[in-house]
PDB file with SEQRES, HELIX, SHEET and CRYST1 records, atoms N, CA, C and O in Angstrom:
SEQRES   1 A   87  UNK UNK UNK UNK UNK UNK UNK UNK UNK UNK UNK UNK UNK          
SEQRES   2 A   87  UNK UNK UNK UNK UNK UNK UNK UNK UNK UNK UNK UNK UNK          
SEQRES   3 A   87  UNK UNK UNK UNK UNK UNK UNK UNK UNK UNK UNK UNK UNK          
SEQRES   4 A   87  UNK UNK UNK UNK UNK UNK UNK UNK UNK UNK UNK UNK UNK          
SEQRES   5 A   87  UNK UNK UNK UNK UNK UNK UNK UNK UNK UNK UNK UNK UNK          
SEQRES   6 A   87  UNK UNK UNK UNK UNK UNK UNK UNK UNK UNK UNK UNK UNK          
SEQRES   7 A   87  UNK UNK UNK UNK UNK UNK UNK UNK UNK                          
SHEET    1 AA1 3 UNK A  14  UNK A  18  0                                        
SHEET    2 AA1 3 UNK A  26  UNK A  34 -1                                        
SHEET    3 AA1 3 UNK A  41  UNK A  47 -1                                        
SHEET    1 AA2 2 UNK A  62  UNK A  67  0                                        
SHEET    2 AA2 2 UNK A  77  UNK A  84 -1                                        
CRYST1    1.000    1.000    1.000  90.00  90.00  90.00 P 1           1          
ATOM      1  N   UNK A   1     260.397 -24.416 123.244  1.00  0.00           N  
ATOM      2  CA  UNK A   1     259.700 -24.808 124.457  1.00  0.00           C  
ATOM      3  C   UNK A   1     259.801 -26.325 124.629  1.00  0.00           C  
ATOM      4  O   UNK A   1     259.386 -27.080 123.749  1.00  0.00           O  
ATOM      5  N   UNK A   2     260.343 -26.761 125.743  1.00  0.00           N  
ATOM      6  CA  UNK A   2     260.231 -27.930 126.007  1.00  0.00           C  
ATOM      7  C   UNK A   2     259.166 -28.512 126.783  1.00  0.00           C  
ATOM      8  O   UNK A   2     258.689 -28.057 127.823  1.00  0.00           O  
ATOM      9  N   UNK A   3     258.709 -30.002 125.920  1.00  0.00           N  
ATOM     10  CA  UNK A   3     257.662 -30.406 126.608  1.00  0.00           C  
ATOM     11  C   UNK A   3     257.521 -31.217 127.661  1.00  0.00           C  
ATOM     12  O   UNK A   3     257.729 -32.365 127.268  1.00  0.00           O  
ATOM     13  N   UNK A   4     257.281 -31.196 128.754  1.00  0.00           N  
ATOM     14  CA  UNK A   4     257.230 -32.130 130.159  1.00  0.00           C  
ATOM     15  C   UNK A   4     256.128 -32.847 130.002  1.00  0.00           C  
ATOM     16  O   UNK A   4     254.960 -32.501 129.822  1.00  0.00           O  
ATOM     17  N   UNK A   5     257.015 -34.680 130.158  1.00  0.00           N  
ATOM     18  CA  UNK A   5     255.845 -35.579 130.236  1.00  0.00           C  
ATOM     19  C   UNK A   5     255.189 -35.246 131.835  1.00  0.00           C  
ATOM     20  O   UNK A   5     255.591 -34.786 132.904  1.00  0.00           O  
ATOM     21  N   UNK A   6     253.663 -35.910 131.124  1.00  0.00           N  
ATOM     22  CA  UNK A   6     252.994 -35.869 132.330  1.00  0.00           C  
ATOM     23  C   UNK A   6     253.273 -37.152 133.358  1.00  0.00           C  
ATOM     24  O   UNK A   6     253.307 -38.341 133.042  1.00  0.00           O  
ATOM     25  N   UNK A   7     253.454 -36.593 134.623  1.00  0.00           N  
ATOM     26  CA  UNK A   7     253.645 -37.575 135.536  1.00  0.00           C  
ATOM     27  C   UNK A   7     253.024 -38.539 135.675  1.00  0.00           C  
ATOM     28  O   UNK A   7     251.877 -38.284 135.309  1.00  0.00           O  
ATOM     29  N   UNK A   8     253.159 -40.179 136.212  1.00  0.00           N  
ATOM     30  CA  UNK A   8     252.843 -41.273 136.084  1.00  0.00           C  
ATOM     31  C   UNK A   8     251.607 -41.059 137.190  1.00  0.00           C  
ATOM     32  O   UNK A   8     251.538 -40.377 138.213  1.00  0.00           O  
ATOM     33  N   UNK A   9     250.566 -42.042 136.453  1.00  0.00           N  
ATOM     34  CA  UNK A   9     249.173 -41.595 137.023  1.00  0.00           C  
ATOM     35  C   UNK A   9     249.123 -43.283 137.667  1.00  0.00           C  
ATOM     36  O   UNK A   9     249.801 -44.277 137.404  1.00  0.00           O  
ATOM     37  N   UNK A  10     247.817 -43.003 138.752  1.00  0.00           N  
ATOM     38  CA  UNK A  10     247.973 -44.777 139.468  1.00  0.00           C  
ATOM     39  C   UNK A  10     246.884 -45.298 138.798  1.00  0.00           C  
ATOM     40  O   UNK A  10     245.719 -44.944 138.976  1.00  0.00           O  
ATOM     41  N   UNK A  11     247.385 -46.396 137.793  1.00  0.00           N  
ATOM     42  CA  UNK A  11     246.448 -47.507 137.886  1.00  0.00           C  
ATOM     43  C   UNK A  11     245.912 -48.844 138.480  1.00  0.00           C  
ATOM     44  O   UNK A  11     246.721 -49.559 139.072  1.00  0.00           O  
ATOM     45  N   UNK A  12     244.567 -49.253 138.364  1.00  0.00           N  
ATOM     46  CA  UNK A  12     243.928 -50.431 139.260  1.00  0.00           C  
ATOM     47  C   UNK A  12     243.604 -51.292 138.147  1.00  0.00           C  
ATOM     48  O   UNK A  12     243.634 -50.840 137.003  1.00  0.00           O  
ATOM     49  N   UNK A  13     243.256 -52.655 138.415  1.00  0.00           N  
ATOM     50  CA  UNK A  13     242.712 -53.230 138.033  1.00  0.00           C  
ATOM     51  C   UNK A  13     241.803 -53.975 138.648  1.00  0.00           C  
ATOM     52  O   UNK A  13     241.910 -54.482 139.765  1.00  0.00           O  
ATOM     53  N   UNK A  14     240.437 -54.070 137.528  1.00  0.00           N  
ATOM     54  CA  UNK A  14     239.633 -54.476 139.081  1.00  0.00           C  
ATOM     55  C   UNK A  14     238.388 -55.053 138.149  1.00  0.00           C  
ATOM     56  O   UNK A  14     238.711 -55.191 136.969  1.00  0.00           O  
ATOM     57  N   UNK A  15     237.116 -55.390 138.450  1.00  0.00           N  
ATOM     58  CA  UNK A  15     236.148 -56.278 137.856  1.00  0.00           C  
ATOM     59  C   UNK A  15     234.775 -55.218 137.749  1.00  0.00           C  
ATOM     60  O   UNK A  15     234.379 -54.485 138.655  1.00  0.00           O  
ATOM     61  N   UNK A  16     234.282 -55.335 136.617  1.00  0.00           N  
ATOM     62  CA  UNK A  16     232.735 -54.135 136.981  1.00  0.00           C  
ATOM     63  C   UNK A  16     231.608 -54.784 137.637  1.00  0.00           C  
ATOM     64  O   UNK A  16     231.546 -56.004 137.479  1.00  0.00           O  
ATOM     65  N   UNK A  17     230.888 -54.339 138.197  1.00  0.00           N  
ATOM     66  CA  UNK A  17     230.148 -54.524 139.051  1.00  0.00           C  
ATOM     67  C   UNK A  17     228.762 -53.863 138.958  1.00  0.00           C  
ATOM     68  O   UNK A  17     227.781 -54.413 139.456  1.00  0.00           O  
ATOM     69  N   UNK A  18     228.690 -52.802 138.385  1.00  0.00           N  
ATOM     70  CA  UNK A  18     227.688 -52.117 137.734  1.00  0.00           C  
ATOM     71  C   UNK A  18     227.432 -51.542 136.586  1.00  0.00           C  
ATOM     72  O   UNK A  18     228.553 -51.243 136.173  1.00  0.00           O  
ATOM     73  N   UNK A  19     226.720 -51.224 135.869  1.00  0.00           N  
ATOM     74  CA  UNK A  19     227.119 -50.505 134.251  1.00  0.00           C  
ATOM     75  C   UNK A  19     225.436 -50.403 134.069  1.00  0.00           C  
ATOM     76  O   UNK A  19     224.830 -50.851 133.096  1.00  0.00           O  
ATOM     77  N   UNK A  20     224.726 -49.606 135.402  1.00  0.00           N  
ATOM     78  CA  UNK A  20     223.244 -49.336 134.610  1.00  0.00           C  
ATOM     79  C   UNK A  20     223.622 -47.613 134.966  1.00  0.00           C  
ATOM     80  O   UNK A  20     222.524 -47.087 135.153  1.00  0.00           O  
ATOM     81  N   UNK A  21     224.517 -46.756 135.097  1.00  0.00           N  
ATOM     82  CA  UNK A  21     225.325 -45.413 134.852  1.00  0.00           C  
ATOM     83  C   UNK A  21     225.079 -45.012 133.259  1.00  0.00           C  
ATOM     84  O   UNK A  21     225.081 -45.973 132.490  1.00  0.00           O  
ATOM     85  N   UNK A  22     224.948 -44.196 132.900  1.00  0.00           N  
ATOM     86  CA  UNK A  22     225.556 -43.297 131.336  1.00  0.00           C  
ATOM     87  C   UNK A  22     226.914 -43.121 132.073  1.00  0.00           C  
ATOM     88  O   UNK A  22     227.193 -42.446 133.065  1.00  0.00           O  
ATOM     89  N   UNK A  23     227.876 -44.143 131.083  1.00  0.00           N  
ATOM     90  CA  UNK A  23     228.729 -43.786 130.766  1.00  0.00           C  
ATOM     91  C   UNK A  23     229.960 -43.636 131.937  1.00  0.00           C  
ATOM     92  O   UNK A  23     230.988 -42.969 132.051  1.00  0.00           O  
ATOM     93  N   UNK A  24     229.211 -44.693 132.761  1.00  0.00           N  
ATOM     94  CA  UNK A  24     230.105 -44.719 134.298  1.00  0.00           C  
ATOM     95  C   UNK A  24     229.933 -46.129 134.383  1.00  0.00           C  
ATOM     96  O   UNK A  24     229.254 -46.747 133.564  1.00  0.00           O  
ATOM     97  N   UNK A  25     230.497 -46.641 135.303  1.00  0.00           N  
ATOM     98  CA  UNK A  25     230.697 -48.226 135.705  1.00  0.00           C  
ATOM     99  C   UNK A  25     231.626 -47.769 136.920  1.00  0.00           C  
ATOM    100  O   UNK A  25     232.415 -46.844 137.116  1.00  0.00           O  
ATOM    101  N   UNK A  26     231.038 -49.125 137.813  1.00  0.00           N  
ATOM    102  CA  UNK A  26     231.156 -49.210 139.003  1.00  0.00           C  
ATOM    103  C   UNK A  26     232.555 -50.072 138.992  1.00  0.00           C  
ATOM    104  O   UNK A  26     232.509 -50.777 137.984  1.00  0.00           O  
ATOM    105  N   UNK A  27     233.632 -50.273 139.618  1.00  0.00           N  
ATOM    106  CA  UNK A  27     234.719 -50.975 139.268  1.00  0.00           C  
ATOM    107  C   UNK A  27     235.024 -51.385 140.733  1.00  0.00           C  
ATOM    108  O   UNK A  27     235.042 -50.554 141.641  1.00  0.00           O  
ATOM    109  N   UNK A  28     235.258 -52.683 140.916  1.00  0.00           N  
ATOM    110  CA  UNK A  28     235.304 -53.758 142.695  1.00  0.00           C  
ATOM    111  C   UNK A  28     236.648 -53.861 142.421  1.00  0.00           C  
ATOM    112  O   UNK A  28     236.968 -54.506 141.423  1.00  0.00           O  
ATOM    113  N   UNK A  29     238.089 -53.008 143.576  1.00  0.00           N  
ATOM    114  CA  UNK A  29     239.303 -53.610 143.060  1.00  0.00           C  
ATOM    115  C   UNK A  29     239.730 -54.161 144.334  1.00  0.00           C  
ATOM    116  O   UNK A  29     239.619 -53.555 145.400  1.00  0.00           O  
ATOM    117  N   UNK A  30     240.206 -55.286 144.204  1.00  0.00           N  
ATOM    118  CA  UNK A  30     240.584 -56.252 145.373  1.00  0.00           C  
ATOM    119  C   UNK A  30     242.039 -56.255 145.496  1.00  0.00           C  
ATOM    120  O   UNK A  30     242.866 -56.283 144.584  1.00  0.00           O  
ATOM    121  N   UNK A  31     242.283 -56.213 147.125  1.00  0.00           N  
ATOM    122  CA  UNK A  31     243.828 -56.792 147.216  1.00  0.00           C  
ATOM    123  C   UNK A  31     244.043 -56.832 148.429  1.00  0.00           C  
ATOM    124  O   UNK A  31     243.384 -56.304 149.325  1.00  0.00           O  
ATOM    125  N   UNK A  32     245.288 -57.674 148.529  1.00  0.00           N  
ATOM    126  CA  UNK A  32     245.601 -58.698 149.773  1.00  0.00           C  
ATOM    127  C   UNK A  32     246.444 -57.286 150.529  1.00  0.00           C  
ATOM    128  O   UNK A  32     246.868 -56.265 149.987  1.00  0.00           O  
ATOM    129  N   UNK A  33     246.471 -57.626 151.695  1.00  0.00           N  
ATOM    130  CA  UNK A  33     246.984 -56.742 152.728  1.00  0.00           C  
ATOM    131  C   UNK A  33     247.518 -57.632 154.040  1.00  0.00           C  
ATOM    132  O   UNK A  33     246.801 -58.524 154.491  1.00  0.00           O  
ATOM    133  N   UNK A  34     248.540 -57.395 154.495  1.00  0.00           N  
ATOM    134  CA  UNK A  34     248.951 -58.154 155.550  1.00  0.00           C  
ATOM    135  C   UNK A  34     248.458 -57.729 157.056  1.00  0.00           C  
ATOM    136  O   UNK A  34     248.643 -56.577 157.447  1.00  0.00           O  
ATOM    137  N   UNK A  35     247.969 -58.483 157.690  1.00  0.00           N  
ATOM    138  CA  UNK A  35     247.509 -57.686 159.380  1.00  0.00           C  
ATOM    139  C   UNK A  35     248.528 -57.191 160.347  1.00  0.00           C  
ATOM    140  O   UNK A  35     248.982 -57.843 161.287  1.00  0.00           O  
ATOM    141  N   UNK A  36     248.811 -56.087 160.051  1.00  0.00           N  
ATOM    142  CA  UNK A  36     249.926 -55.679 160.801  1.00  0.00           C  
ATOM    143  C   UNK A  36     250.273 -56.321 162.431  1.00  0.00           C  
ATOM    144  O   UNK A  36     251.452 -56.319 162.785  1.00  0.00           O  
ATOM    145  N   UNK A  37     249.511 -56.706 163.111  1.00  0.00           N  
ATOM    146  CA  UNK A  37     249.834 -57.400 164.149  1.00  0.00           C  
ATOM    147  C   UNK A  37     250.262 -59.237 163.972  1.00  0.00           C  
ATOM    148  O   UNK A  37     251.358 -59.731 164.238  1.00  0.00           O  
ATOM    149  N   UNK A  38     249.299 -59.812 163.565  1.00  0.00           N  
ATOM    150  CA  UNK A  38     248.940 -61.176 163.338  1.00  0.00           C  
ATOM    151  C   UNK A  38     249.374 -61.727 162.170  1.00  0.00           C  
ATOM    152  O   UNK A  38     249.453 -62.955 162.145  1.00  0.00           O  
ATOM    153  N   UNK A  39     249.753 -60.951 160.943  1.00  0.00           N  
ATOM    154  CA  UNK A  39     250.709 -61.504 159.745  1.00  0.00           C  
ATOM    155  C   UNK A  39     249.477 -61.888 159.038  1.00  0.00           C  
ATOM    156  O   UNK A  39     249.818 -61.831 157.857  1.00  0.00           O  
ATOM    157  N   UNK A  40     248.040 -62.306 159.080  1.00  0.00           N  
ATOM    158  CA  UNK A  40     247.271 -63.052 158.149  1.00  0.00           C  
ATOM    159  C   UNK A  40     246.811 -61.953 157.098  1.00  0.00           C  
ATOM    160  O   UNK A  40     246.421 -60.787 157.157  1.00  0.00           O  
ATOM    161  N   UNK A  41     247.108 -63.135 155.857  1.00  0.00           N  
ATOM    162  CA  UNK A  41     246.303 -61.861 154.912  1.00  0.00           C  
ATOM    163  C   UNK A  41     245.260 -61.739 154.396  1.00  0.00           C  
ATOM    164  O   UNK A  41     244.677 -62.648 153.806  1.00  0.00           O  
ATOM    165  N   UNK A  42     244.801 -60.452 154.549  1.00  0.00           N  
ATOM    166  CA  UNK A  42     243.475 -60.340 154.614  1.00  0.00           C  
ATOM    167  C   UNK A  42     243.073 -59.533 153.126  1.00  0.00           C  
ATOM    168  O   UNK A  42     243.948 -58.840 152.606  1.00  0.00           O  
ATOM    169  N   UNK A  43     241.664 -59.659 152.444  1.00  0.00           N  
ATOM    170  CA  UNK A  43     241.057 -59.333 151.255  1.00  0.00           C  
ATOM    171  C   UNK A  43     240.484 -57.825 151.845  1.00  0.00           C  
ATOM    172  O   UNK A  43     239.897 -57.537 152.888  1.00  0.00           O  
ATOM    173  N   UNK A  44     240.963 -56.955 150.607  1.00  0.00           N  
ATOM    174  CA  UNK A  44     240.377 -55.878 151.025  1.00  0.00           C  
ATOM    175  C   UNK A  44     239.642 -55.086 149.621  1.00  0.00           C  
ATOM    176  O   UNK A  44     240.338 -54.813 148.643  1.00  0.00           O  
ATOM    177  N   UNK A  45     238.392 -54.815 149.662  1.00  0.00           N  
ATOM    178  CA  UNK A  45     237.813 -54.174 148.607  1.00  0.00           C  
ATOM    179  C   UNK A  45     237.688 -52.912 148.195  1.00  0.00           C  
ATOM    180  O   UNK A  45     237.161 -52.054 148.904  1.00  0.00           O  
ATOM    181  N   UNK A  46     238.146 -52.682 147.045  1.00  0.00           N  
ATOM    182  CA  UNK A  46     237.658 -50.857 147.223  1.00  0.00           C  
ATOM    183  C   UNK A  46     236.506 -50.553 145.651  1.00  0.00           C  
ATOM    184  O   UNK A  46     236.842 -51.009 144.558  1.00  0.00           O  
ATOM    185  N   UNK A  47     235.363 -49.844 145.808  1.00  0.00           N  
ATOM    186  CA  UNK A  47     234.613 -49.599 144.771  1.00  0.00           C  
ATOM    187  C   UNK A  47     234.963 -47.923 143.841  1.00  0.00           C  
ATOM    188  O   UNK A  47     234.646 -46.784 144.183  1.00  0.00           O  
ATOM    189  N   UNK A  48     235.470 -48.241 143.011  1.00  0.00           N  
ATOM    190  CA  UNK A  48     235.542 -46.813 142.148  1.00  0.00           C  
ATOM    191  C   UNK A  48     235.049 -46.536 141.132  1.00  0.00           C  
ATOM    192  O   UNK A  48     235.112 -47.347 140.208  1.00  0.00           O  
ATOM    193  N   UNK A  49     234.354 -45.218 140.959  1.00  0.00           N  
ATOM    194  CA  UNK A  49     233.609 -45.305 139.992  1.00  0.00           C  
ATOM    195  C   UNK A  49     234.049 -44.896 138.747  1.00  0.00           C  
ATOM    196  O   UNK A  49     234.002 -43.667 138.802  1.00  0.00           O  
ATOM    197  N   UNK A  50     234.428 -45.208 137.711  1.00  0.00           N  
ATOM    198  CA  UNK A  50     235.112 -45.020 136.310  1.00  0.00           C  
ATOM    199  C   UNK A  50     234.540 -44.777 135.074  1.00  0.00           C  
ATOM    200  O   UNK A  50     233.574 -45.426 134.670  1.00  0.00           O  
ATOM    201  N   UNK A  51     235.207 -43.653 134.276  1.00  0.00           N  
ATOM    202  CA  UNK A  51     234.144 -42.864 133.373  1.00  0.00           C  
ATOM    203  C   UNK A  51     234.580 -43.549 132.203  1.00  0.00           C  
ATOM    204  O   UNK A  51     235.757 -43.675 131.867  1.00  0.00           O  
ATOM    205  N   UNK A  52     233.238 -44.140 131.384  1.00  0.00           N  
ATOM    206  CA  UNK A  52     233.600 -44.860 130.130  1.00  0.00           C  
ATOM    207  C   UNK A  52     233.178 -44.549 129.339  1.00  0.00           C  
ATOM    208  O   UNK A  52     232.061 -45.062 129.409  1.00  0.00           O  
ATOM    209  N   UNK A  53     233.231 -43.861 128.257  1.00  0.00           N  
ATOM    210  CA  UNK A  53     232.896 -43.009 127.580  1.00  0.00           C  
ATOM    211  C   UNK A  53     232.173 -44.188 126.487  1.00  0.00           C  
ATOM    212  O   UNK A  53     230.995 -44.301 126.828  1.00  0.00           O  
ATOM    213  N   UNK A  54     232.436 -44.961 125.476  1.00  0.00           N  
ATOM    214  CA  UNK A  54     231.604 -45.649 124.809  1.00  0.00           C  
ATOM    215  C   UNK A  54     229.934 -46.569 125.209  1.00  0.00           C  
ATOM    216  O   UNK A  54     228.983 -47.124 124.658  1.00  0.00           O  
ATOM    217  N   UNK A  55     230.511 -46.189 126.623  1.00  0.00           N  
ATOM    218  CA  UNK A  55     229.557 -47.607 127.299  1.00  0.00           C  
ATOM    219  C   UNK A  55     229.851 -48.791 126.668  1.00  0.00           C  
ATOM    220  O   UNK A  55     229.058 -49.311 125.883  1.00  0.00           O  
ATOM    221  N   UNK A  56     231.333 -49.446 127.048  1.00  0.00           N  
ATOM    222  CA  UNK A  56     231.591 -50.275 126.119  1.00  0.00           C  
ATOM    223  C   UNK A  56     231.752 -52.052 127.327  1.00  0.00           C  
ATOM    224  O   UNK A  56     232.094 -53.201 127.051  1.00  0.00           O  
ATOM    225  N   UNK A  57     231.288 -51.366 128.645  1.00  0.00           N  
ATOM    226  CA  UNK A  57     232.030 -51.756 129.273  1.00  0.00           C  
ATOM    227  C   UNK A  57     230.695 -52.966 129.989  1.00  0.00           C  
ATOM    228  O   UNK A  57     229.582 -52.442 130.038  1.00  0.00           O  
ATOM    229  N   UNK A  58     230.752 -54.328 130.463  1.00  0.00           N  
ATOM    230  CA  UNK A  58     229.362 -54.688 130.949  1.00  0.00           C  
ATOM    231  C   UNK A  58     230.040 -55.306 132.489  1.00  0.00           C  
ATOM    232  O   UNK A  58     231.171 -55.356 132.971  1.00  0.00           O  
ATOM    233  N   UNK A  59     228.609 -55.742 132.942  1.00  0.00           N  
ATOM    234  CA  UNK A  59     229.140 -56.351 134.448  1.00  0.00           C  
ATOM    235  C   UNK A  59     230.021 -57.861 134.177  1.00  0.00           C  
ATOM    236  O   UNK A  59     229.886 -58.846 133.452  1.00  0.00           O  
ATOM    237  N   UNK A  60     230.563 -57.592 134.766  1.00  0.00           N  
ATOM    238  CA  UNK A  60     232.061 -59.044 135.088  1.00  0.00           C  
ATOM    239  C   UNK A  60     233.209 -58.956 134.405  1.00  0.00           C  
ATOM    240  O   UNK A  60     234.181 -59.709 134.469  1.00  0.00           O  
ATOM    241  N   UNK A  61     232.992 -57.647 133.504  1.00  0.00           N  
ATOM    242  CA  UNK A  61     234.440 -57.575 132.593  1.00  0.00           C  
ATOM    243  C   UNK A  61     235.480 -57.395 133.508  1.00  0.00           C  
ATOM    244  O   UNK A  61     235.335 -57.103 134.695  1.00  0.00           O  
ATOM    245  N   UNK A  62     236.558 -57.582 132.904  1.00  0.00           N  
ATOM    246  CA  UNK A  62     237.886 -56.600 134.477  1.00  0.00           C  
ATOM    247  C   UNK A  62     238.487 -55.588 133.793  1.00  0.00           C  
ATOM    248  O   UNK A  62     238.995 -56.093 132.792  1.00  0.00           O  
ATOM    249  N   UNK A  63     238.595 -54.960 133.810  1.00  0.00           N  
ATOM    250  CA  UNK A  63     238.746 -53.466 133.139  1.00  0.00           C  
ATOM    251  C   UNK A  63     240.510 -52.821 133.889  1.00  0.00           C  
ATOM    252  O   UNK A  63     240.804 -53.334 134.969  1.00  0.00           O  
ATOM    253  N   UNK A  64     241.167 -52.153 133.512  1.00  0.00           N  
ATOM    254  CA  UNK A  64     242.423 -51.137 133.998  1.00  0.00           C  
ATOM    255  C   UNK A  64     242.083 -50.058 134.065  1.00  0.00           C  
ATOM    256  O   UNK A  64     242.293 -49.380 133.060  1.00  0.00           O  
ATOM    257  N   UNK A  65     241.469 -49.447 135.142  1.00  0.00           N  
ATOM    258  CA  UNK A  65     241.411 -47.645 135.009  1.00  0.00           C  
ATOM    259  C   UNK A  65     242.353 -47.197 136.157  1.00  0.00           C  
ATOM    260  O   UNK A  65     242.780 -47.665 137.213  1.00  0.00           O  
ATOM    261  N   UNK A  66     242.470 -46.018 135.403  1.00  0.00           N  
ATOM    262  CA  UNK A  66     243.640 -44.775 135.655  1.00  0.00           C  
ATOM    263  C   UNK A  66     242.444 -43.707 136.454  1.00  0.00           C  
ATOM    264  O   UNK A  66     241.228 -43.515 136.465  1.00  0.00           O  
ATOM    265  N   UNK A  67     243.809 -43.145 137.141  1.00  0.00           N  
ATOM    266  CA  UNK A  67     243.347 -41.904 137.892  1.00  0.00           C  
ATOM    267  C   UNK A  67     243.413 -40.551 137.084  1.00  0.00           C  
ATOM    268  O   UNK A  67     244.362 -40.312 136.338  1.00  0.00           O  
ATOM    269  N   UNK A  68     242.132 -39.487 137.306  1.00  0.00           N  
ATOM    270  CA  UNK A  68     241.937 -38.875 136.176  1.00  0.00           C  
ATOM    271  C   UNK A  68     241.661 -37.636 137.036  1.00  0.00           C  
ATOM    272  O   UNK A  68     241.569 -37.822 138.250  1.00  0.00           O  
ATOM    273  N   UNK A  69     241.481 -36.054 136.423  1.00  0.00           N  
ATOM    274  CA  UNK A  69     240.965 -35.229 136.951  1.00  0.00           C  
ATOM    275  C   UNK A  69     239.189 -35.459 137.340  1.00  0.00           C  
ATOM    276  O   UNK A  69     238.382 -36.181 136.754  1.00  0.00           O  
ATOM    277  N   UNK A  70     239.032 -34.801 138.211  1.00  0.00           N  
ATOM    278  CA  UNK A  70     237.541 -34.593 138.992  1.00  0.00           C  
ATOM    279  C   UNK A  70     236.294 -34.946 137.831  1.00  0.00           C  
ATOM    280  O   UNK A  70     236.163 -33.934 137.143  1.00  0.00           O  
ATOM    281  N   UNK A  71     235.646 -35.679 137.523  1.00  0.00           N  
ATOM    282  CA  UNK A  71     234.763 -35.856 136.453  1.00  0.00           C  
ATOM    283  C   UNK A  71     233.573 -35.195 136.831  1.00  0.00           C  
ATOM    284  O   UNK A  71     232.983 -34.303 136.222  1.00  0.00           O  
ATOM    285  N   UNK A  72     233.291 -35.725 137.890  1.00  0.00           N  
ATOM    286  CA  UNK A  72     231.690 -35.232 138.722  1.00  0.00           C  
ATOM    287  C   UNK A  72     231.973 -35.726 140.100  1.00  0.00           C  
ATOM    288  O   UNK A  72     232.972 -36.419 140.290  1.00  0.00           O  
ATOM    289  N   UNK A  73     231.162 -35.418 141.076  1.00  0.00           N  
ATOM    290  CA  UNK A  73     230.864 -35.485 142.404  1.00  0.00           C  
ATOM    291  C   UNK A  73     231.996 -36.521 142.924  1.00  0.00           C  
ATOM    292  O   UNK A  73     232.784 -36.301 143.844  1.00  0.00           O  
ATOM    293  N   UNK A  74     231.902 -37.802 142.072  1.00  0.00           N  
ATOM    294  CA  UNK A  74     232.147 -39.411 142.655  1.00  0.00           C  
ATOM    295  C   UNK A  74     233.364 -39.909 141.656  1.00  0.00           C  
ATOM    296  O   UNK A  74     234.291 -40.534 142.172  1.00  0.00           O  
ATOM    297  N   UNK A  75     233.380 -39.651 140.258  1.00  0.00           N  
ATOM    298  CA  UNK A  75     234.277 -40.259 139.514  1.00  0.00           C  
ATOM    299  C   UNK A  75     235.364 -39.228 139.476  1.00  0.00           C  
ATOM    300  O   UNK A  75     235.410 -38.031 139.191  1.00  0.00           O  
ATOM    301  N   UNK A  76     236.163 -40.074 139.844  1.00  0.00           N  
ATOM    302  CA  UNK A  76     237.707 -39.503 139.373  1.00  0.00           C  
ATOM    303  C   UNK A  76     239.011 -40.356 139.023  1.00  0.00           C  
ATOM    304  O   UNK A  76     240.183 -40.244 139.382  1.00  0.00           O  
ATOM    305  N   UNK A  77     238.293 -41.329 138.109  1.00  0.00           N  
ATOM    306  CA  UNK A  77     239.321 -42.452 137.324  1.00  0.00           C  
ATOM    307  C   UNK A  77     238.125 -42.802 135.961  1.00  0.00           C  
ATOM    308  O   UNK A  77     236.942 -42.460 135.937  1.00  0.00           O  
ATOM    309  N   UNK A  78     239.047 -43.741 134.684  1.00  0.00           N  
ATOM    310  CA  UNK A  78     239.072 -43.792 133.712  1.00  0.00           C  
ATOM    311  C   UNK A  78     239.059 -45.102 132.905  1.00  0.00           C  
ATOM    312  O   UNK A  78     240.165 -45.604 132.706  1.00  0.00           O  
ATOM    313  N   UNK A  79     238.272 -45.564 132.544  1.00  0.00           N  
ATOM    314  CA  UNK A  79     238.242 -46.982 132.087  1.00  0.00           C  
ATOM    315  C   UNK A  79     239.583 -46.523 130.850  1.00  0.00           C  
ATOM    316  O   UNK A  79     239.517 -45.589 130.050  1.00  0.00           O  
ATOM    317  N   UNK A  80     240.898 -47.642 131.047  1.00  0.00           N  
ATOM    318  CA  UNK A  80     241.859 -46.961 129.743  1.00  0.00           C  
ATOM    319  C   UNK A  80     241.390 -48.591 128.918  1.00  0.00           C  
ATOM    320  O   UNK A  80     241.015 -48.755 127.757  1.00  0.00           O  
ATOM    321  N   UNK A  81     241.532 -49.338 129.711  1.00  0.00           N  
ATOM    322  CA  UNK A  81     240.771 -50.327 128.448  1.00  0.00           C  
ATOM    323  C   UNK A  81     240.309 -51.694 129.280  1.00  0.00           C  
ATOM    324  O   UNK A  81     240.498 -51.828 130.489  1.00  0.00           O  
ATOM    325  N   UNK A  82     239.613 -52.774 128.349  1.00  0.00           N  
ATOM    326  CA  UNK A  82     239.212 -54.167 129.091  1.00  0.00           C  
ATOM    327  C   UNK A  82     240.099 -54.791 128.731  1.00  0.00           C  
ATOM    328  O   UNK A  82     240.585 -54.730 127.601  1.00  0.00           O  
ATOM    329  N   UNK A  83     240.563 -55.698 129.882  1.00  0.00           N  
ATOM    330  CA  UNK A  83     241.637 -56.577 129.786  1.00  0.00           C  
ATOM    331  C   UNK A  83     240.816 -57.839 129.545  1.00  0.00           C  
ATOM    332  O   UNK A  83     241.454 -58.647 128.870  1.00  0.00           O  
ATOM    333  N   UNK A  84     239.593 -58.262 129.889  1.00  0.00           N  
ATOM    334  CA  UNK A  84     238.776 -59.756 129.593  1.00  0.00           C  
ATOM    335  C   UNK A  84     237.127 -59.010 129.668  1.00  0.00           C  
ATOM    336  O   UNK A  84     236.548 -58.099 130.259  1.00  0.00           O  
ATOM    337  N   UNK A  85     236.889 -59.948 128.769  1.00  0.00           N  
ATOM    338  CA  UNK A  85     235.171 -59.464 128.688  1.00  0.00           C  
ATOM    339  C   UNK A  85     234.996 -60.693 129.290  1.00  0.00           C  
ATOM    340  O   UNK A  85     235.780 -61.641 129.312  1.00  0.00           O  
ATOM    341  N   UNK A  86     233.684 -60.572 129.870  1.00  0.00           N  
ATOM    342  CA  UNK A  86     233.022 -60.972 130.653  1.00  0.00           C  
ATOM    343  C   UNK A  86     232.611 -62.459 130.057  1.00  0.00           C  
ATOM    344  O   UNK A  86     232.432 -62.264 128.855  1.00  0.00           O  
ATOM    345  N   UNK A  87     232.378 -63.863 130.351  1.00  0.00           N  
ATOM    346  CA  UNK A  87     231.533 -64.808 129.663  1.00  0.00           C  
ATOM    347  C   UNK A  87     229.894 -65.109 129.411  1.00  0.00           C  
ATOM    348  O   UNK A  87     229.540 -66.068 128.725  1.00  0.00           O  
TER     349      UNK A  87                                                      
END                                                                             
């Protein structure tokens, strides 16, 4: 039997923003977008909520999470690790 890798999943990177969750954190991921008419670029935010299993995770860290199957209601991505802890 041959084994098929699993297909490439999308990751973000982005800053926490909340962590009073069990085991969830709130994740702010930012990025530039061009105005399709006018060319200026504009900041655009998106909030996702990411399942962290140690609670390892606090507010201002910036974290990499991956997209994951259905966790609950709202989470459906994955703290895979912290890229900077917070000061």
């Amino acid at each position: 039997m041959v084994e098929t890798e699993r297909s490439l999943r999308r990751t973000r990177t982005g800053v926490v923003v909340s962590d009073k969750m069990d085991k969830t954190v709130l994740v702010s991921v930012e990025r530039k977008i061009s105005h399709p008419l006018y060319g200026r670029t504009m900041r655009n935010t998106a909030k996702f909520k990411a399942h962290d299993q140690g609670n390892e995770c606090s507010v201002g860290d910036r974290v990499r999470i991956m997209e994951t199957r259905p966790l609950s209601k709202d989470k459906r991505w994955r703290v895979t690790e912290i890229v900077e802890k917070a000061r």
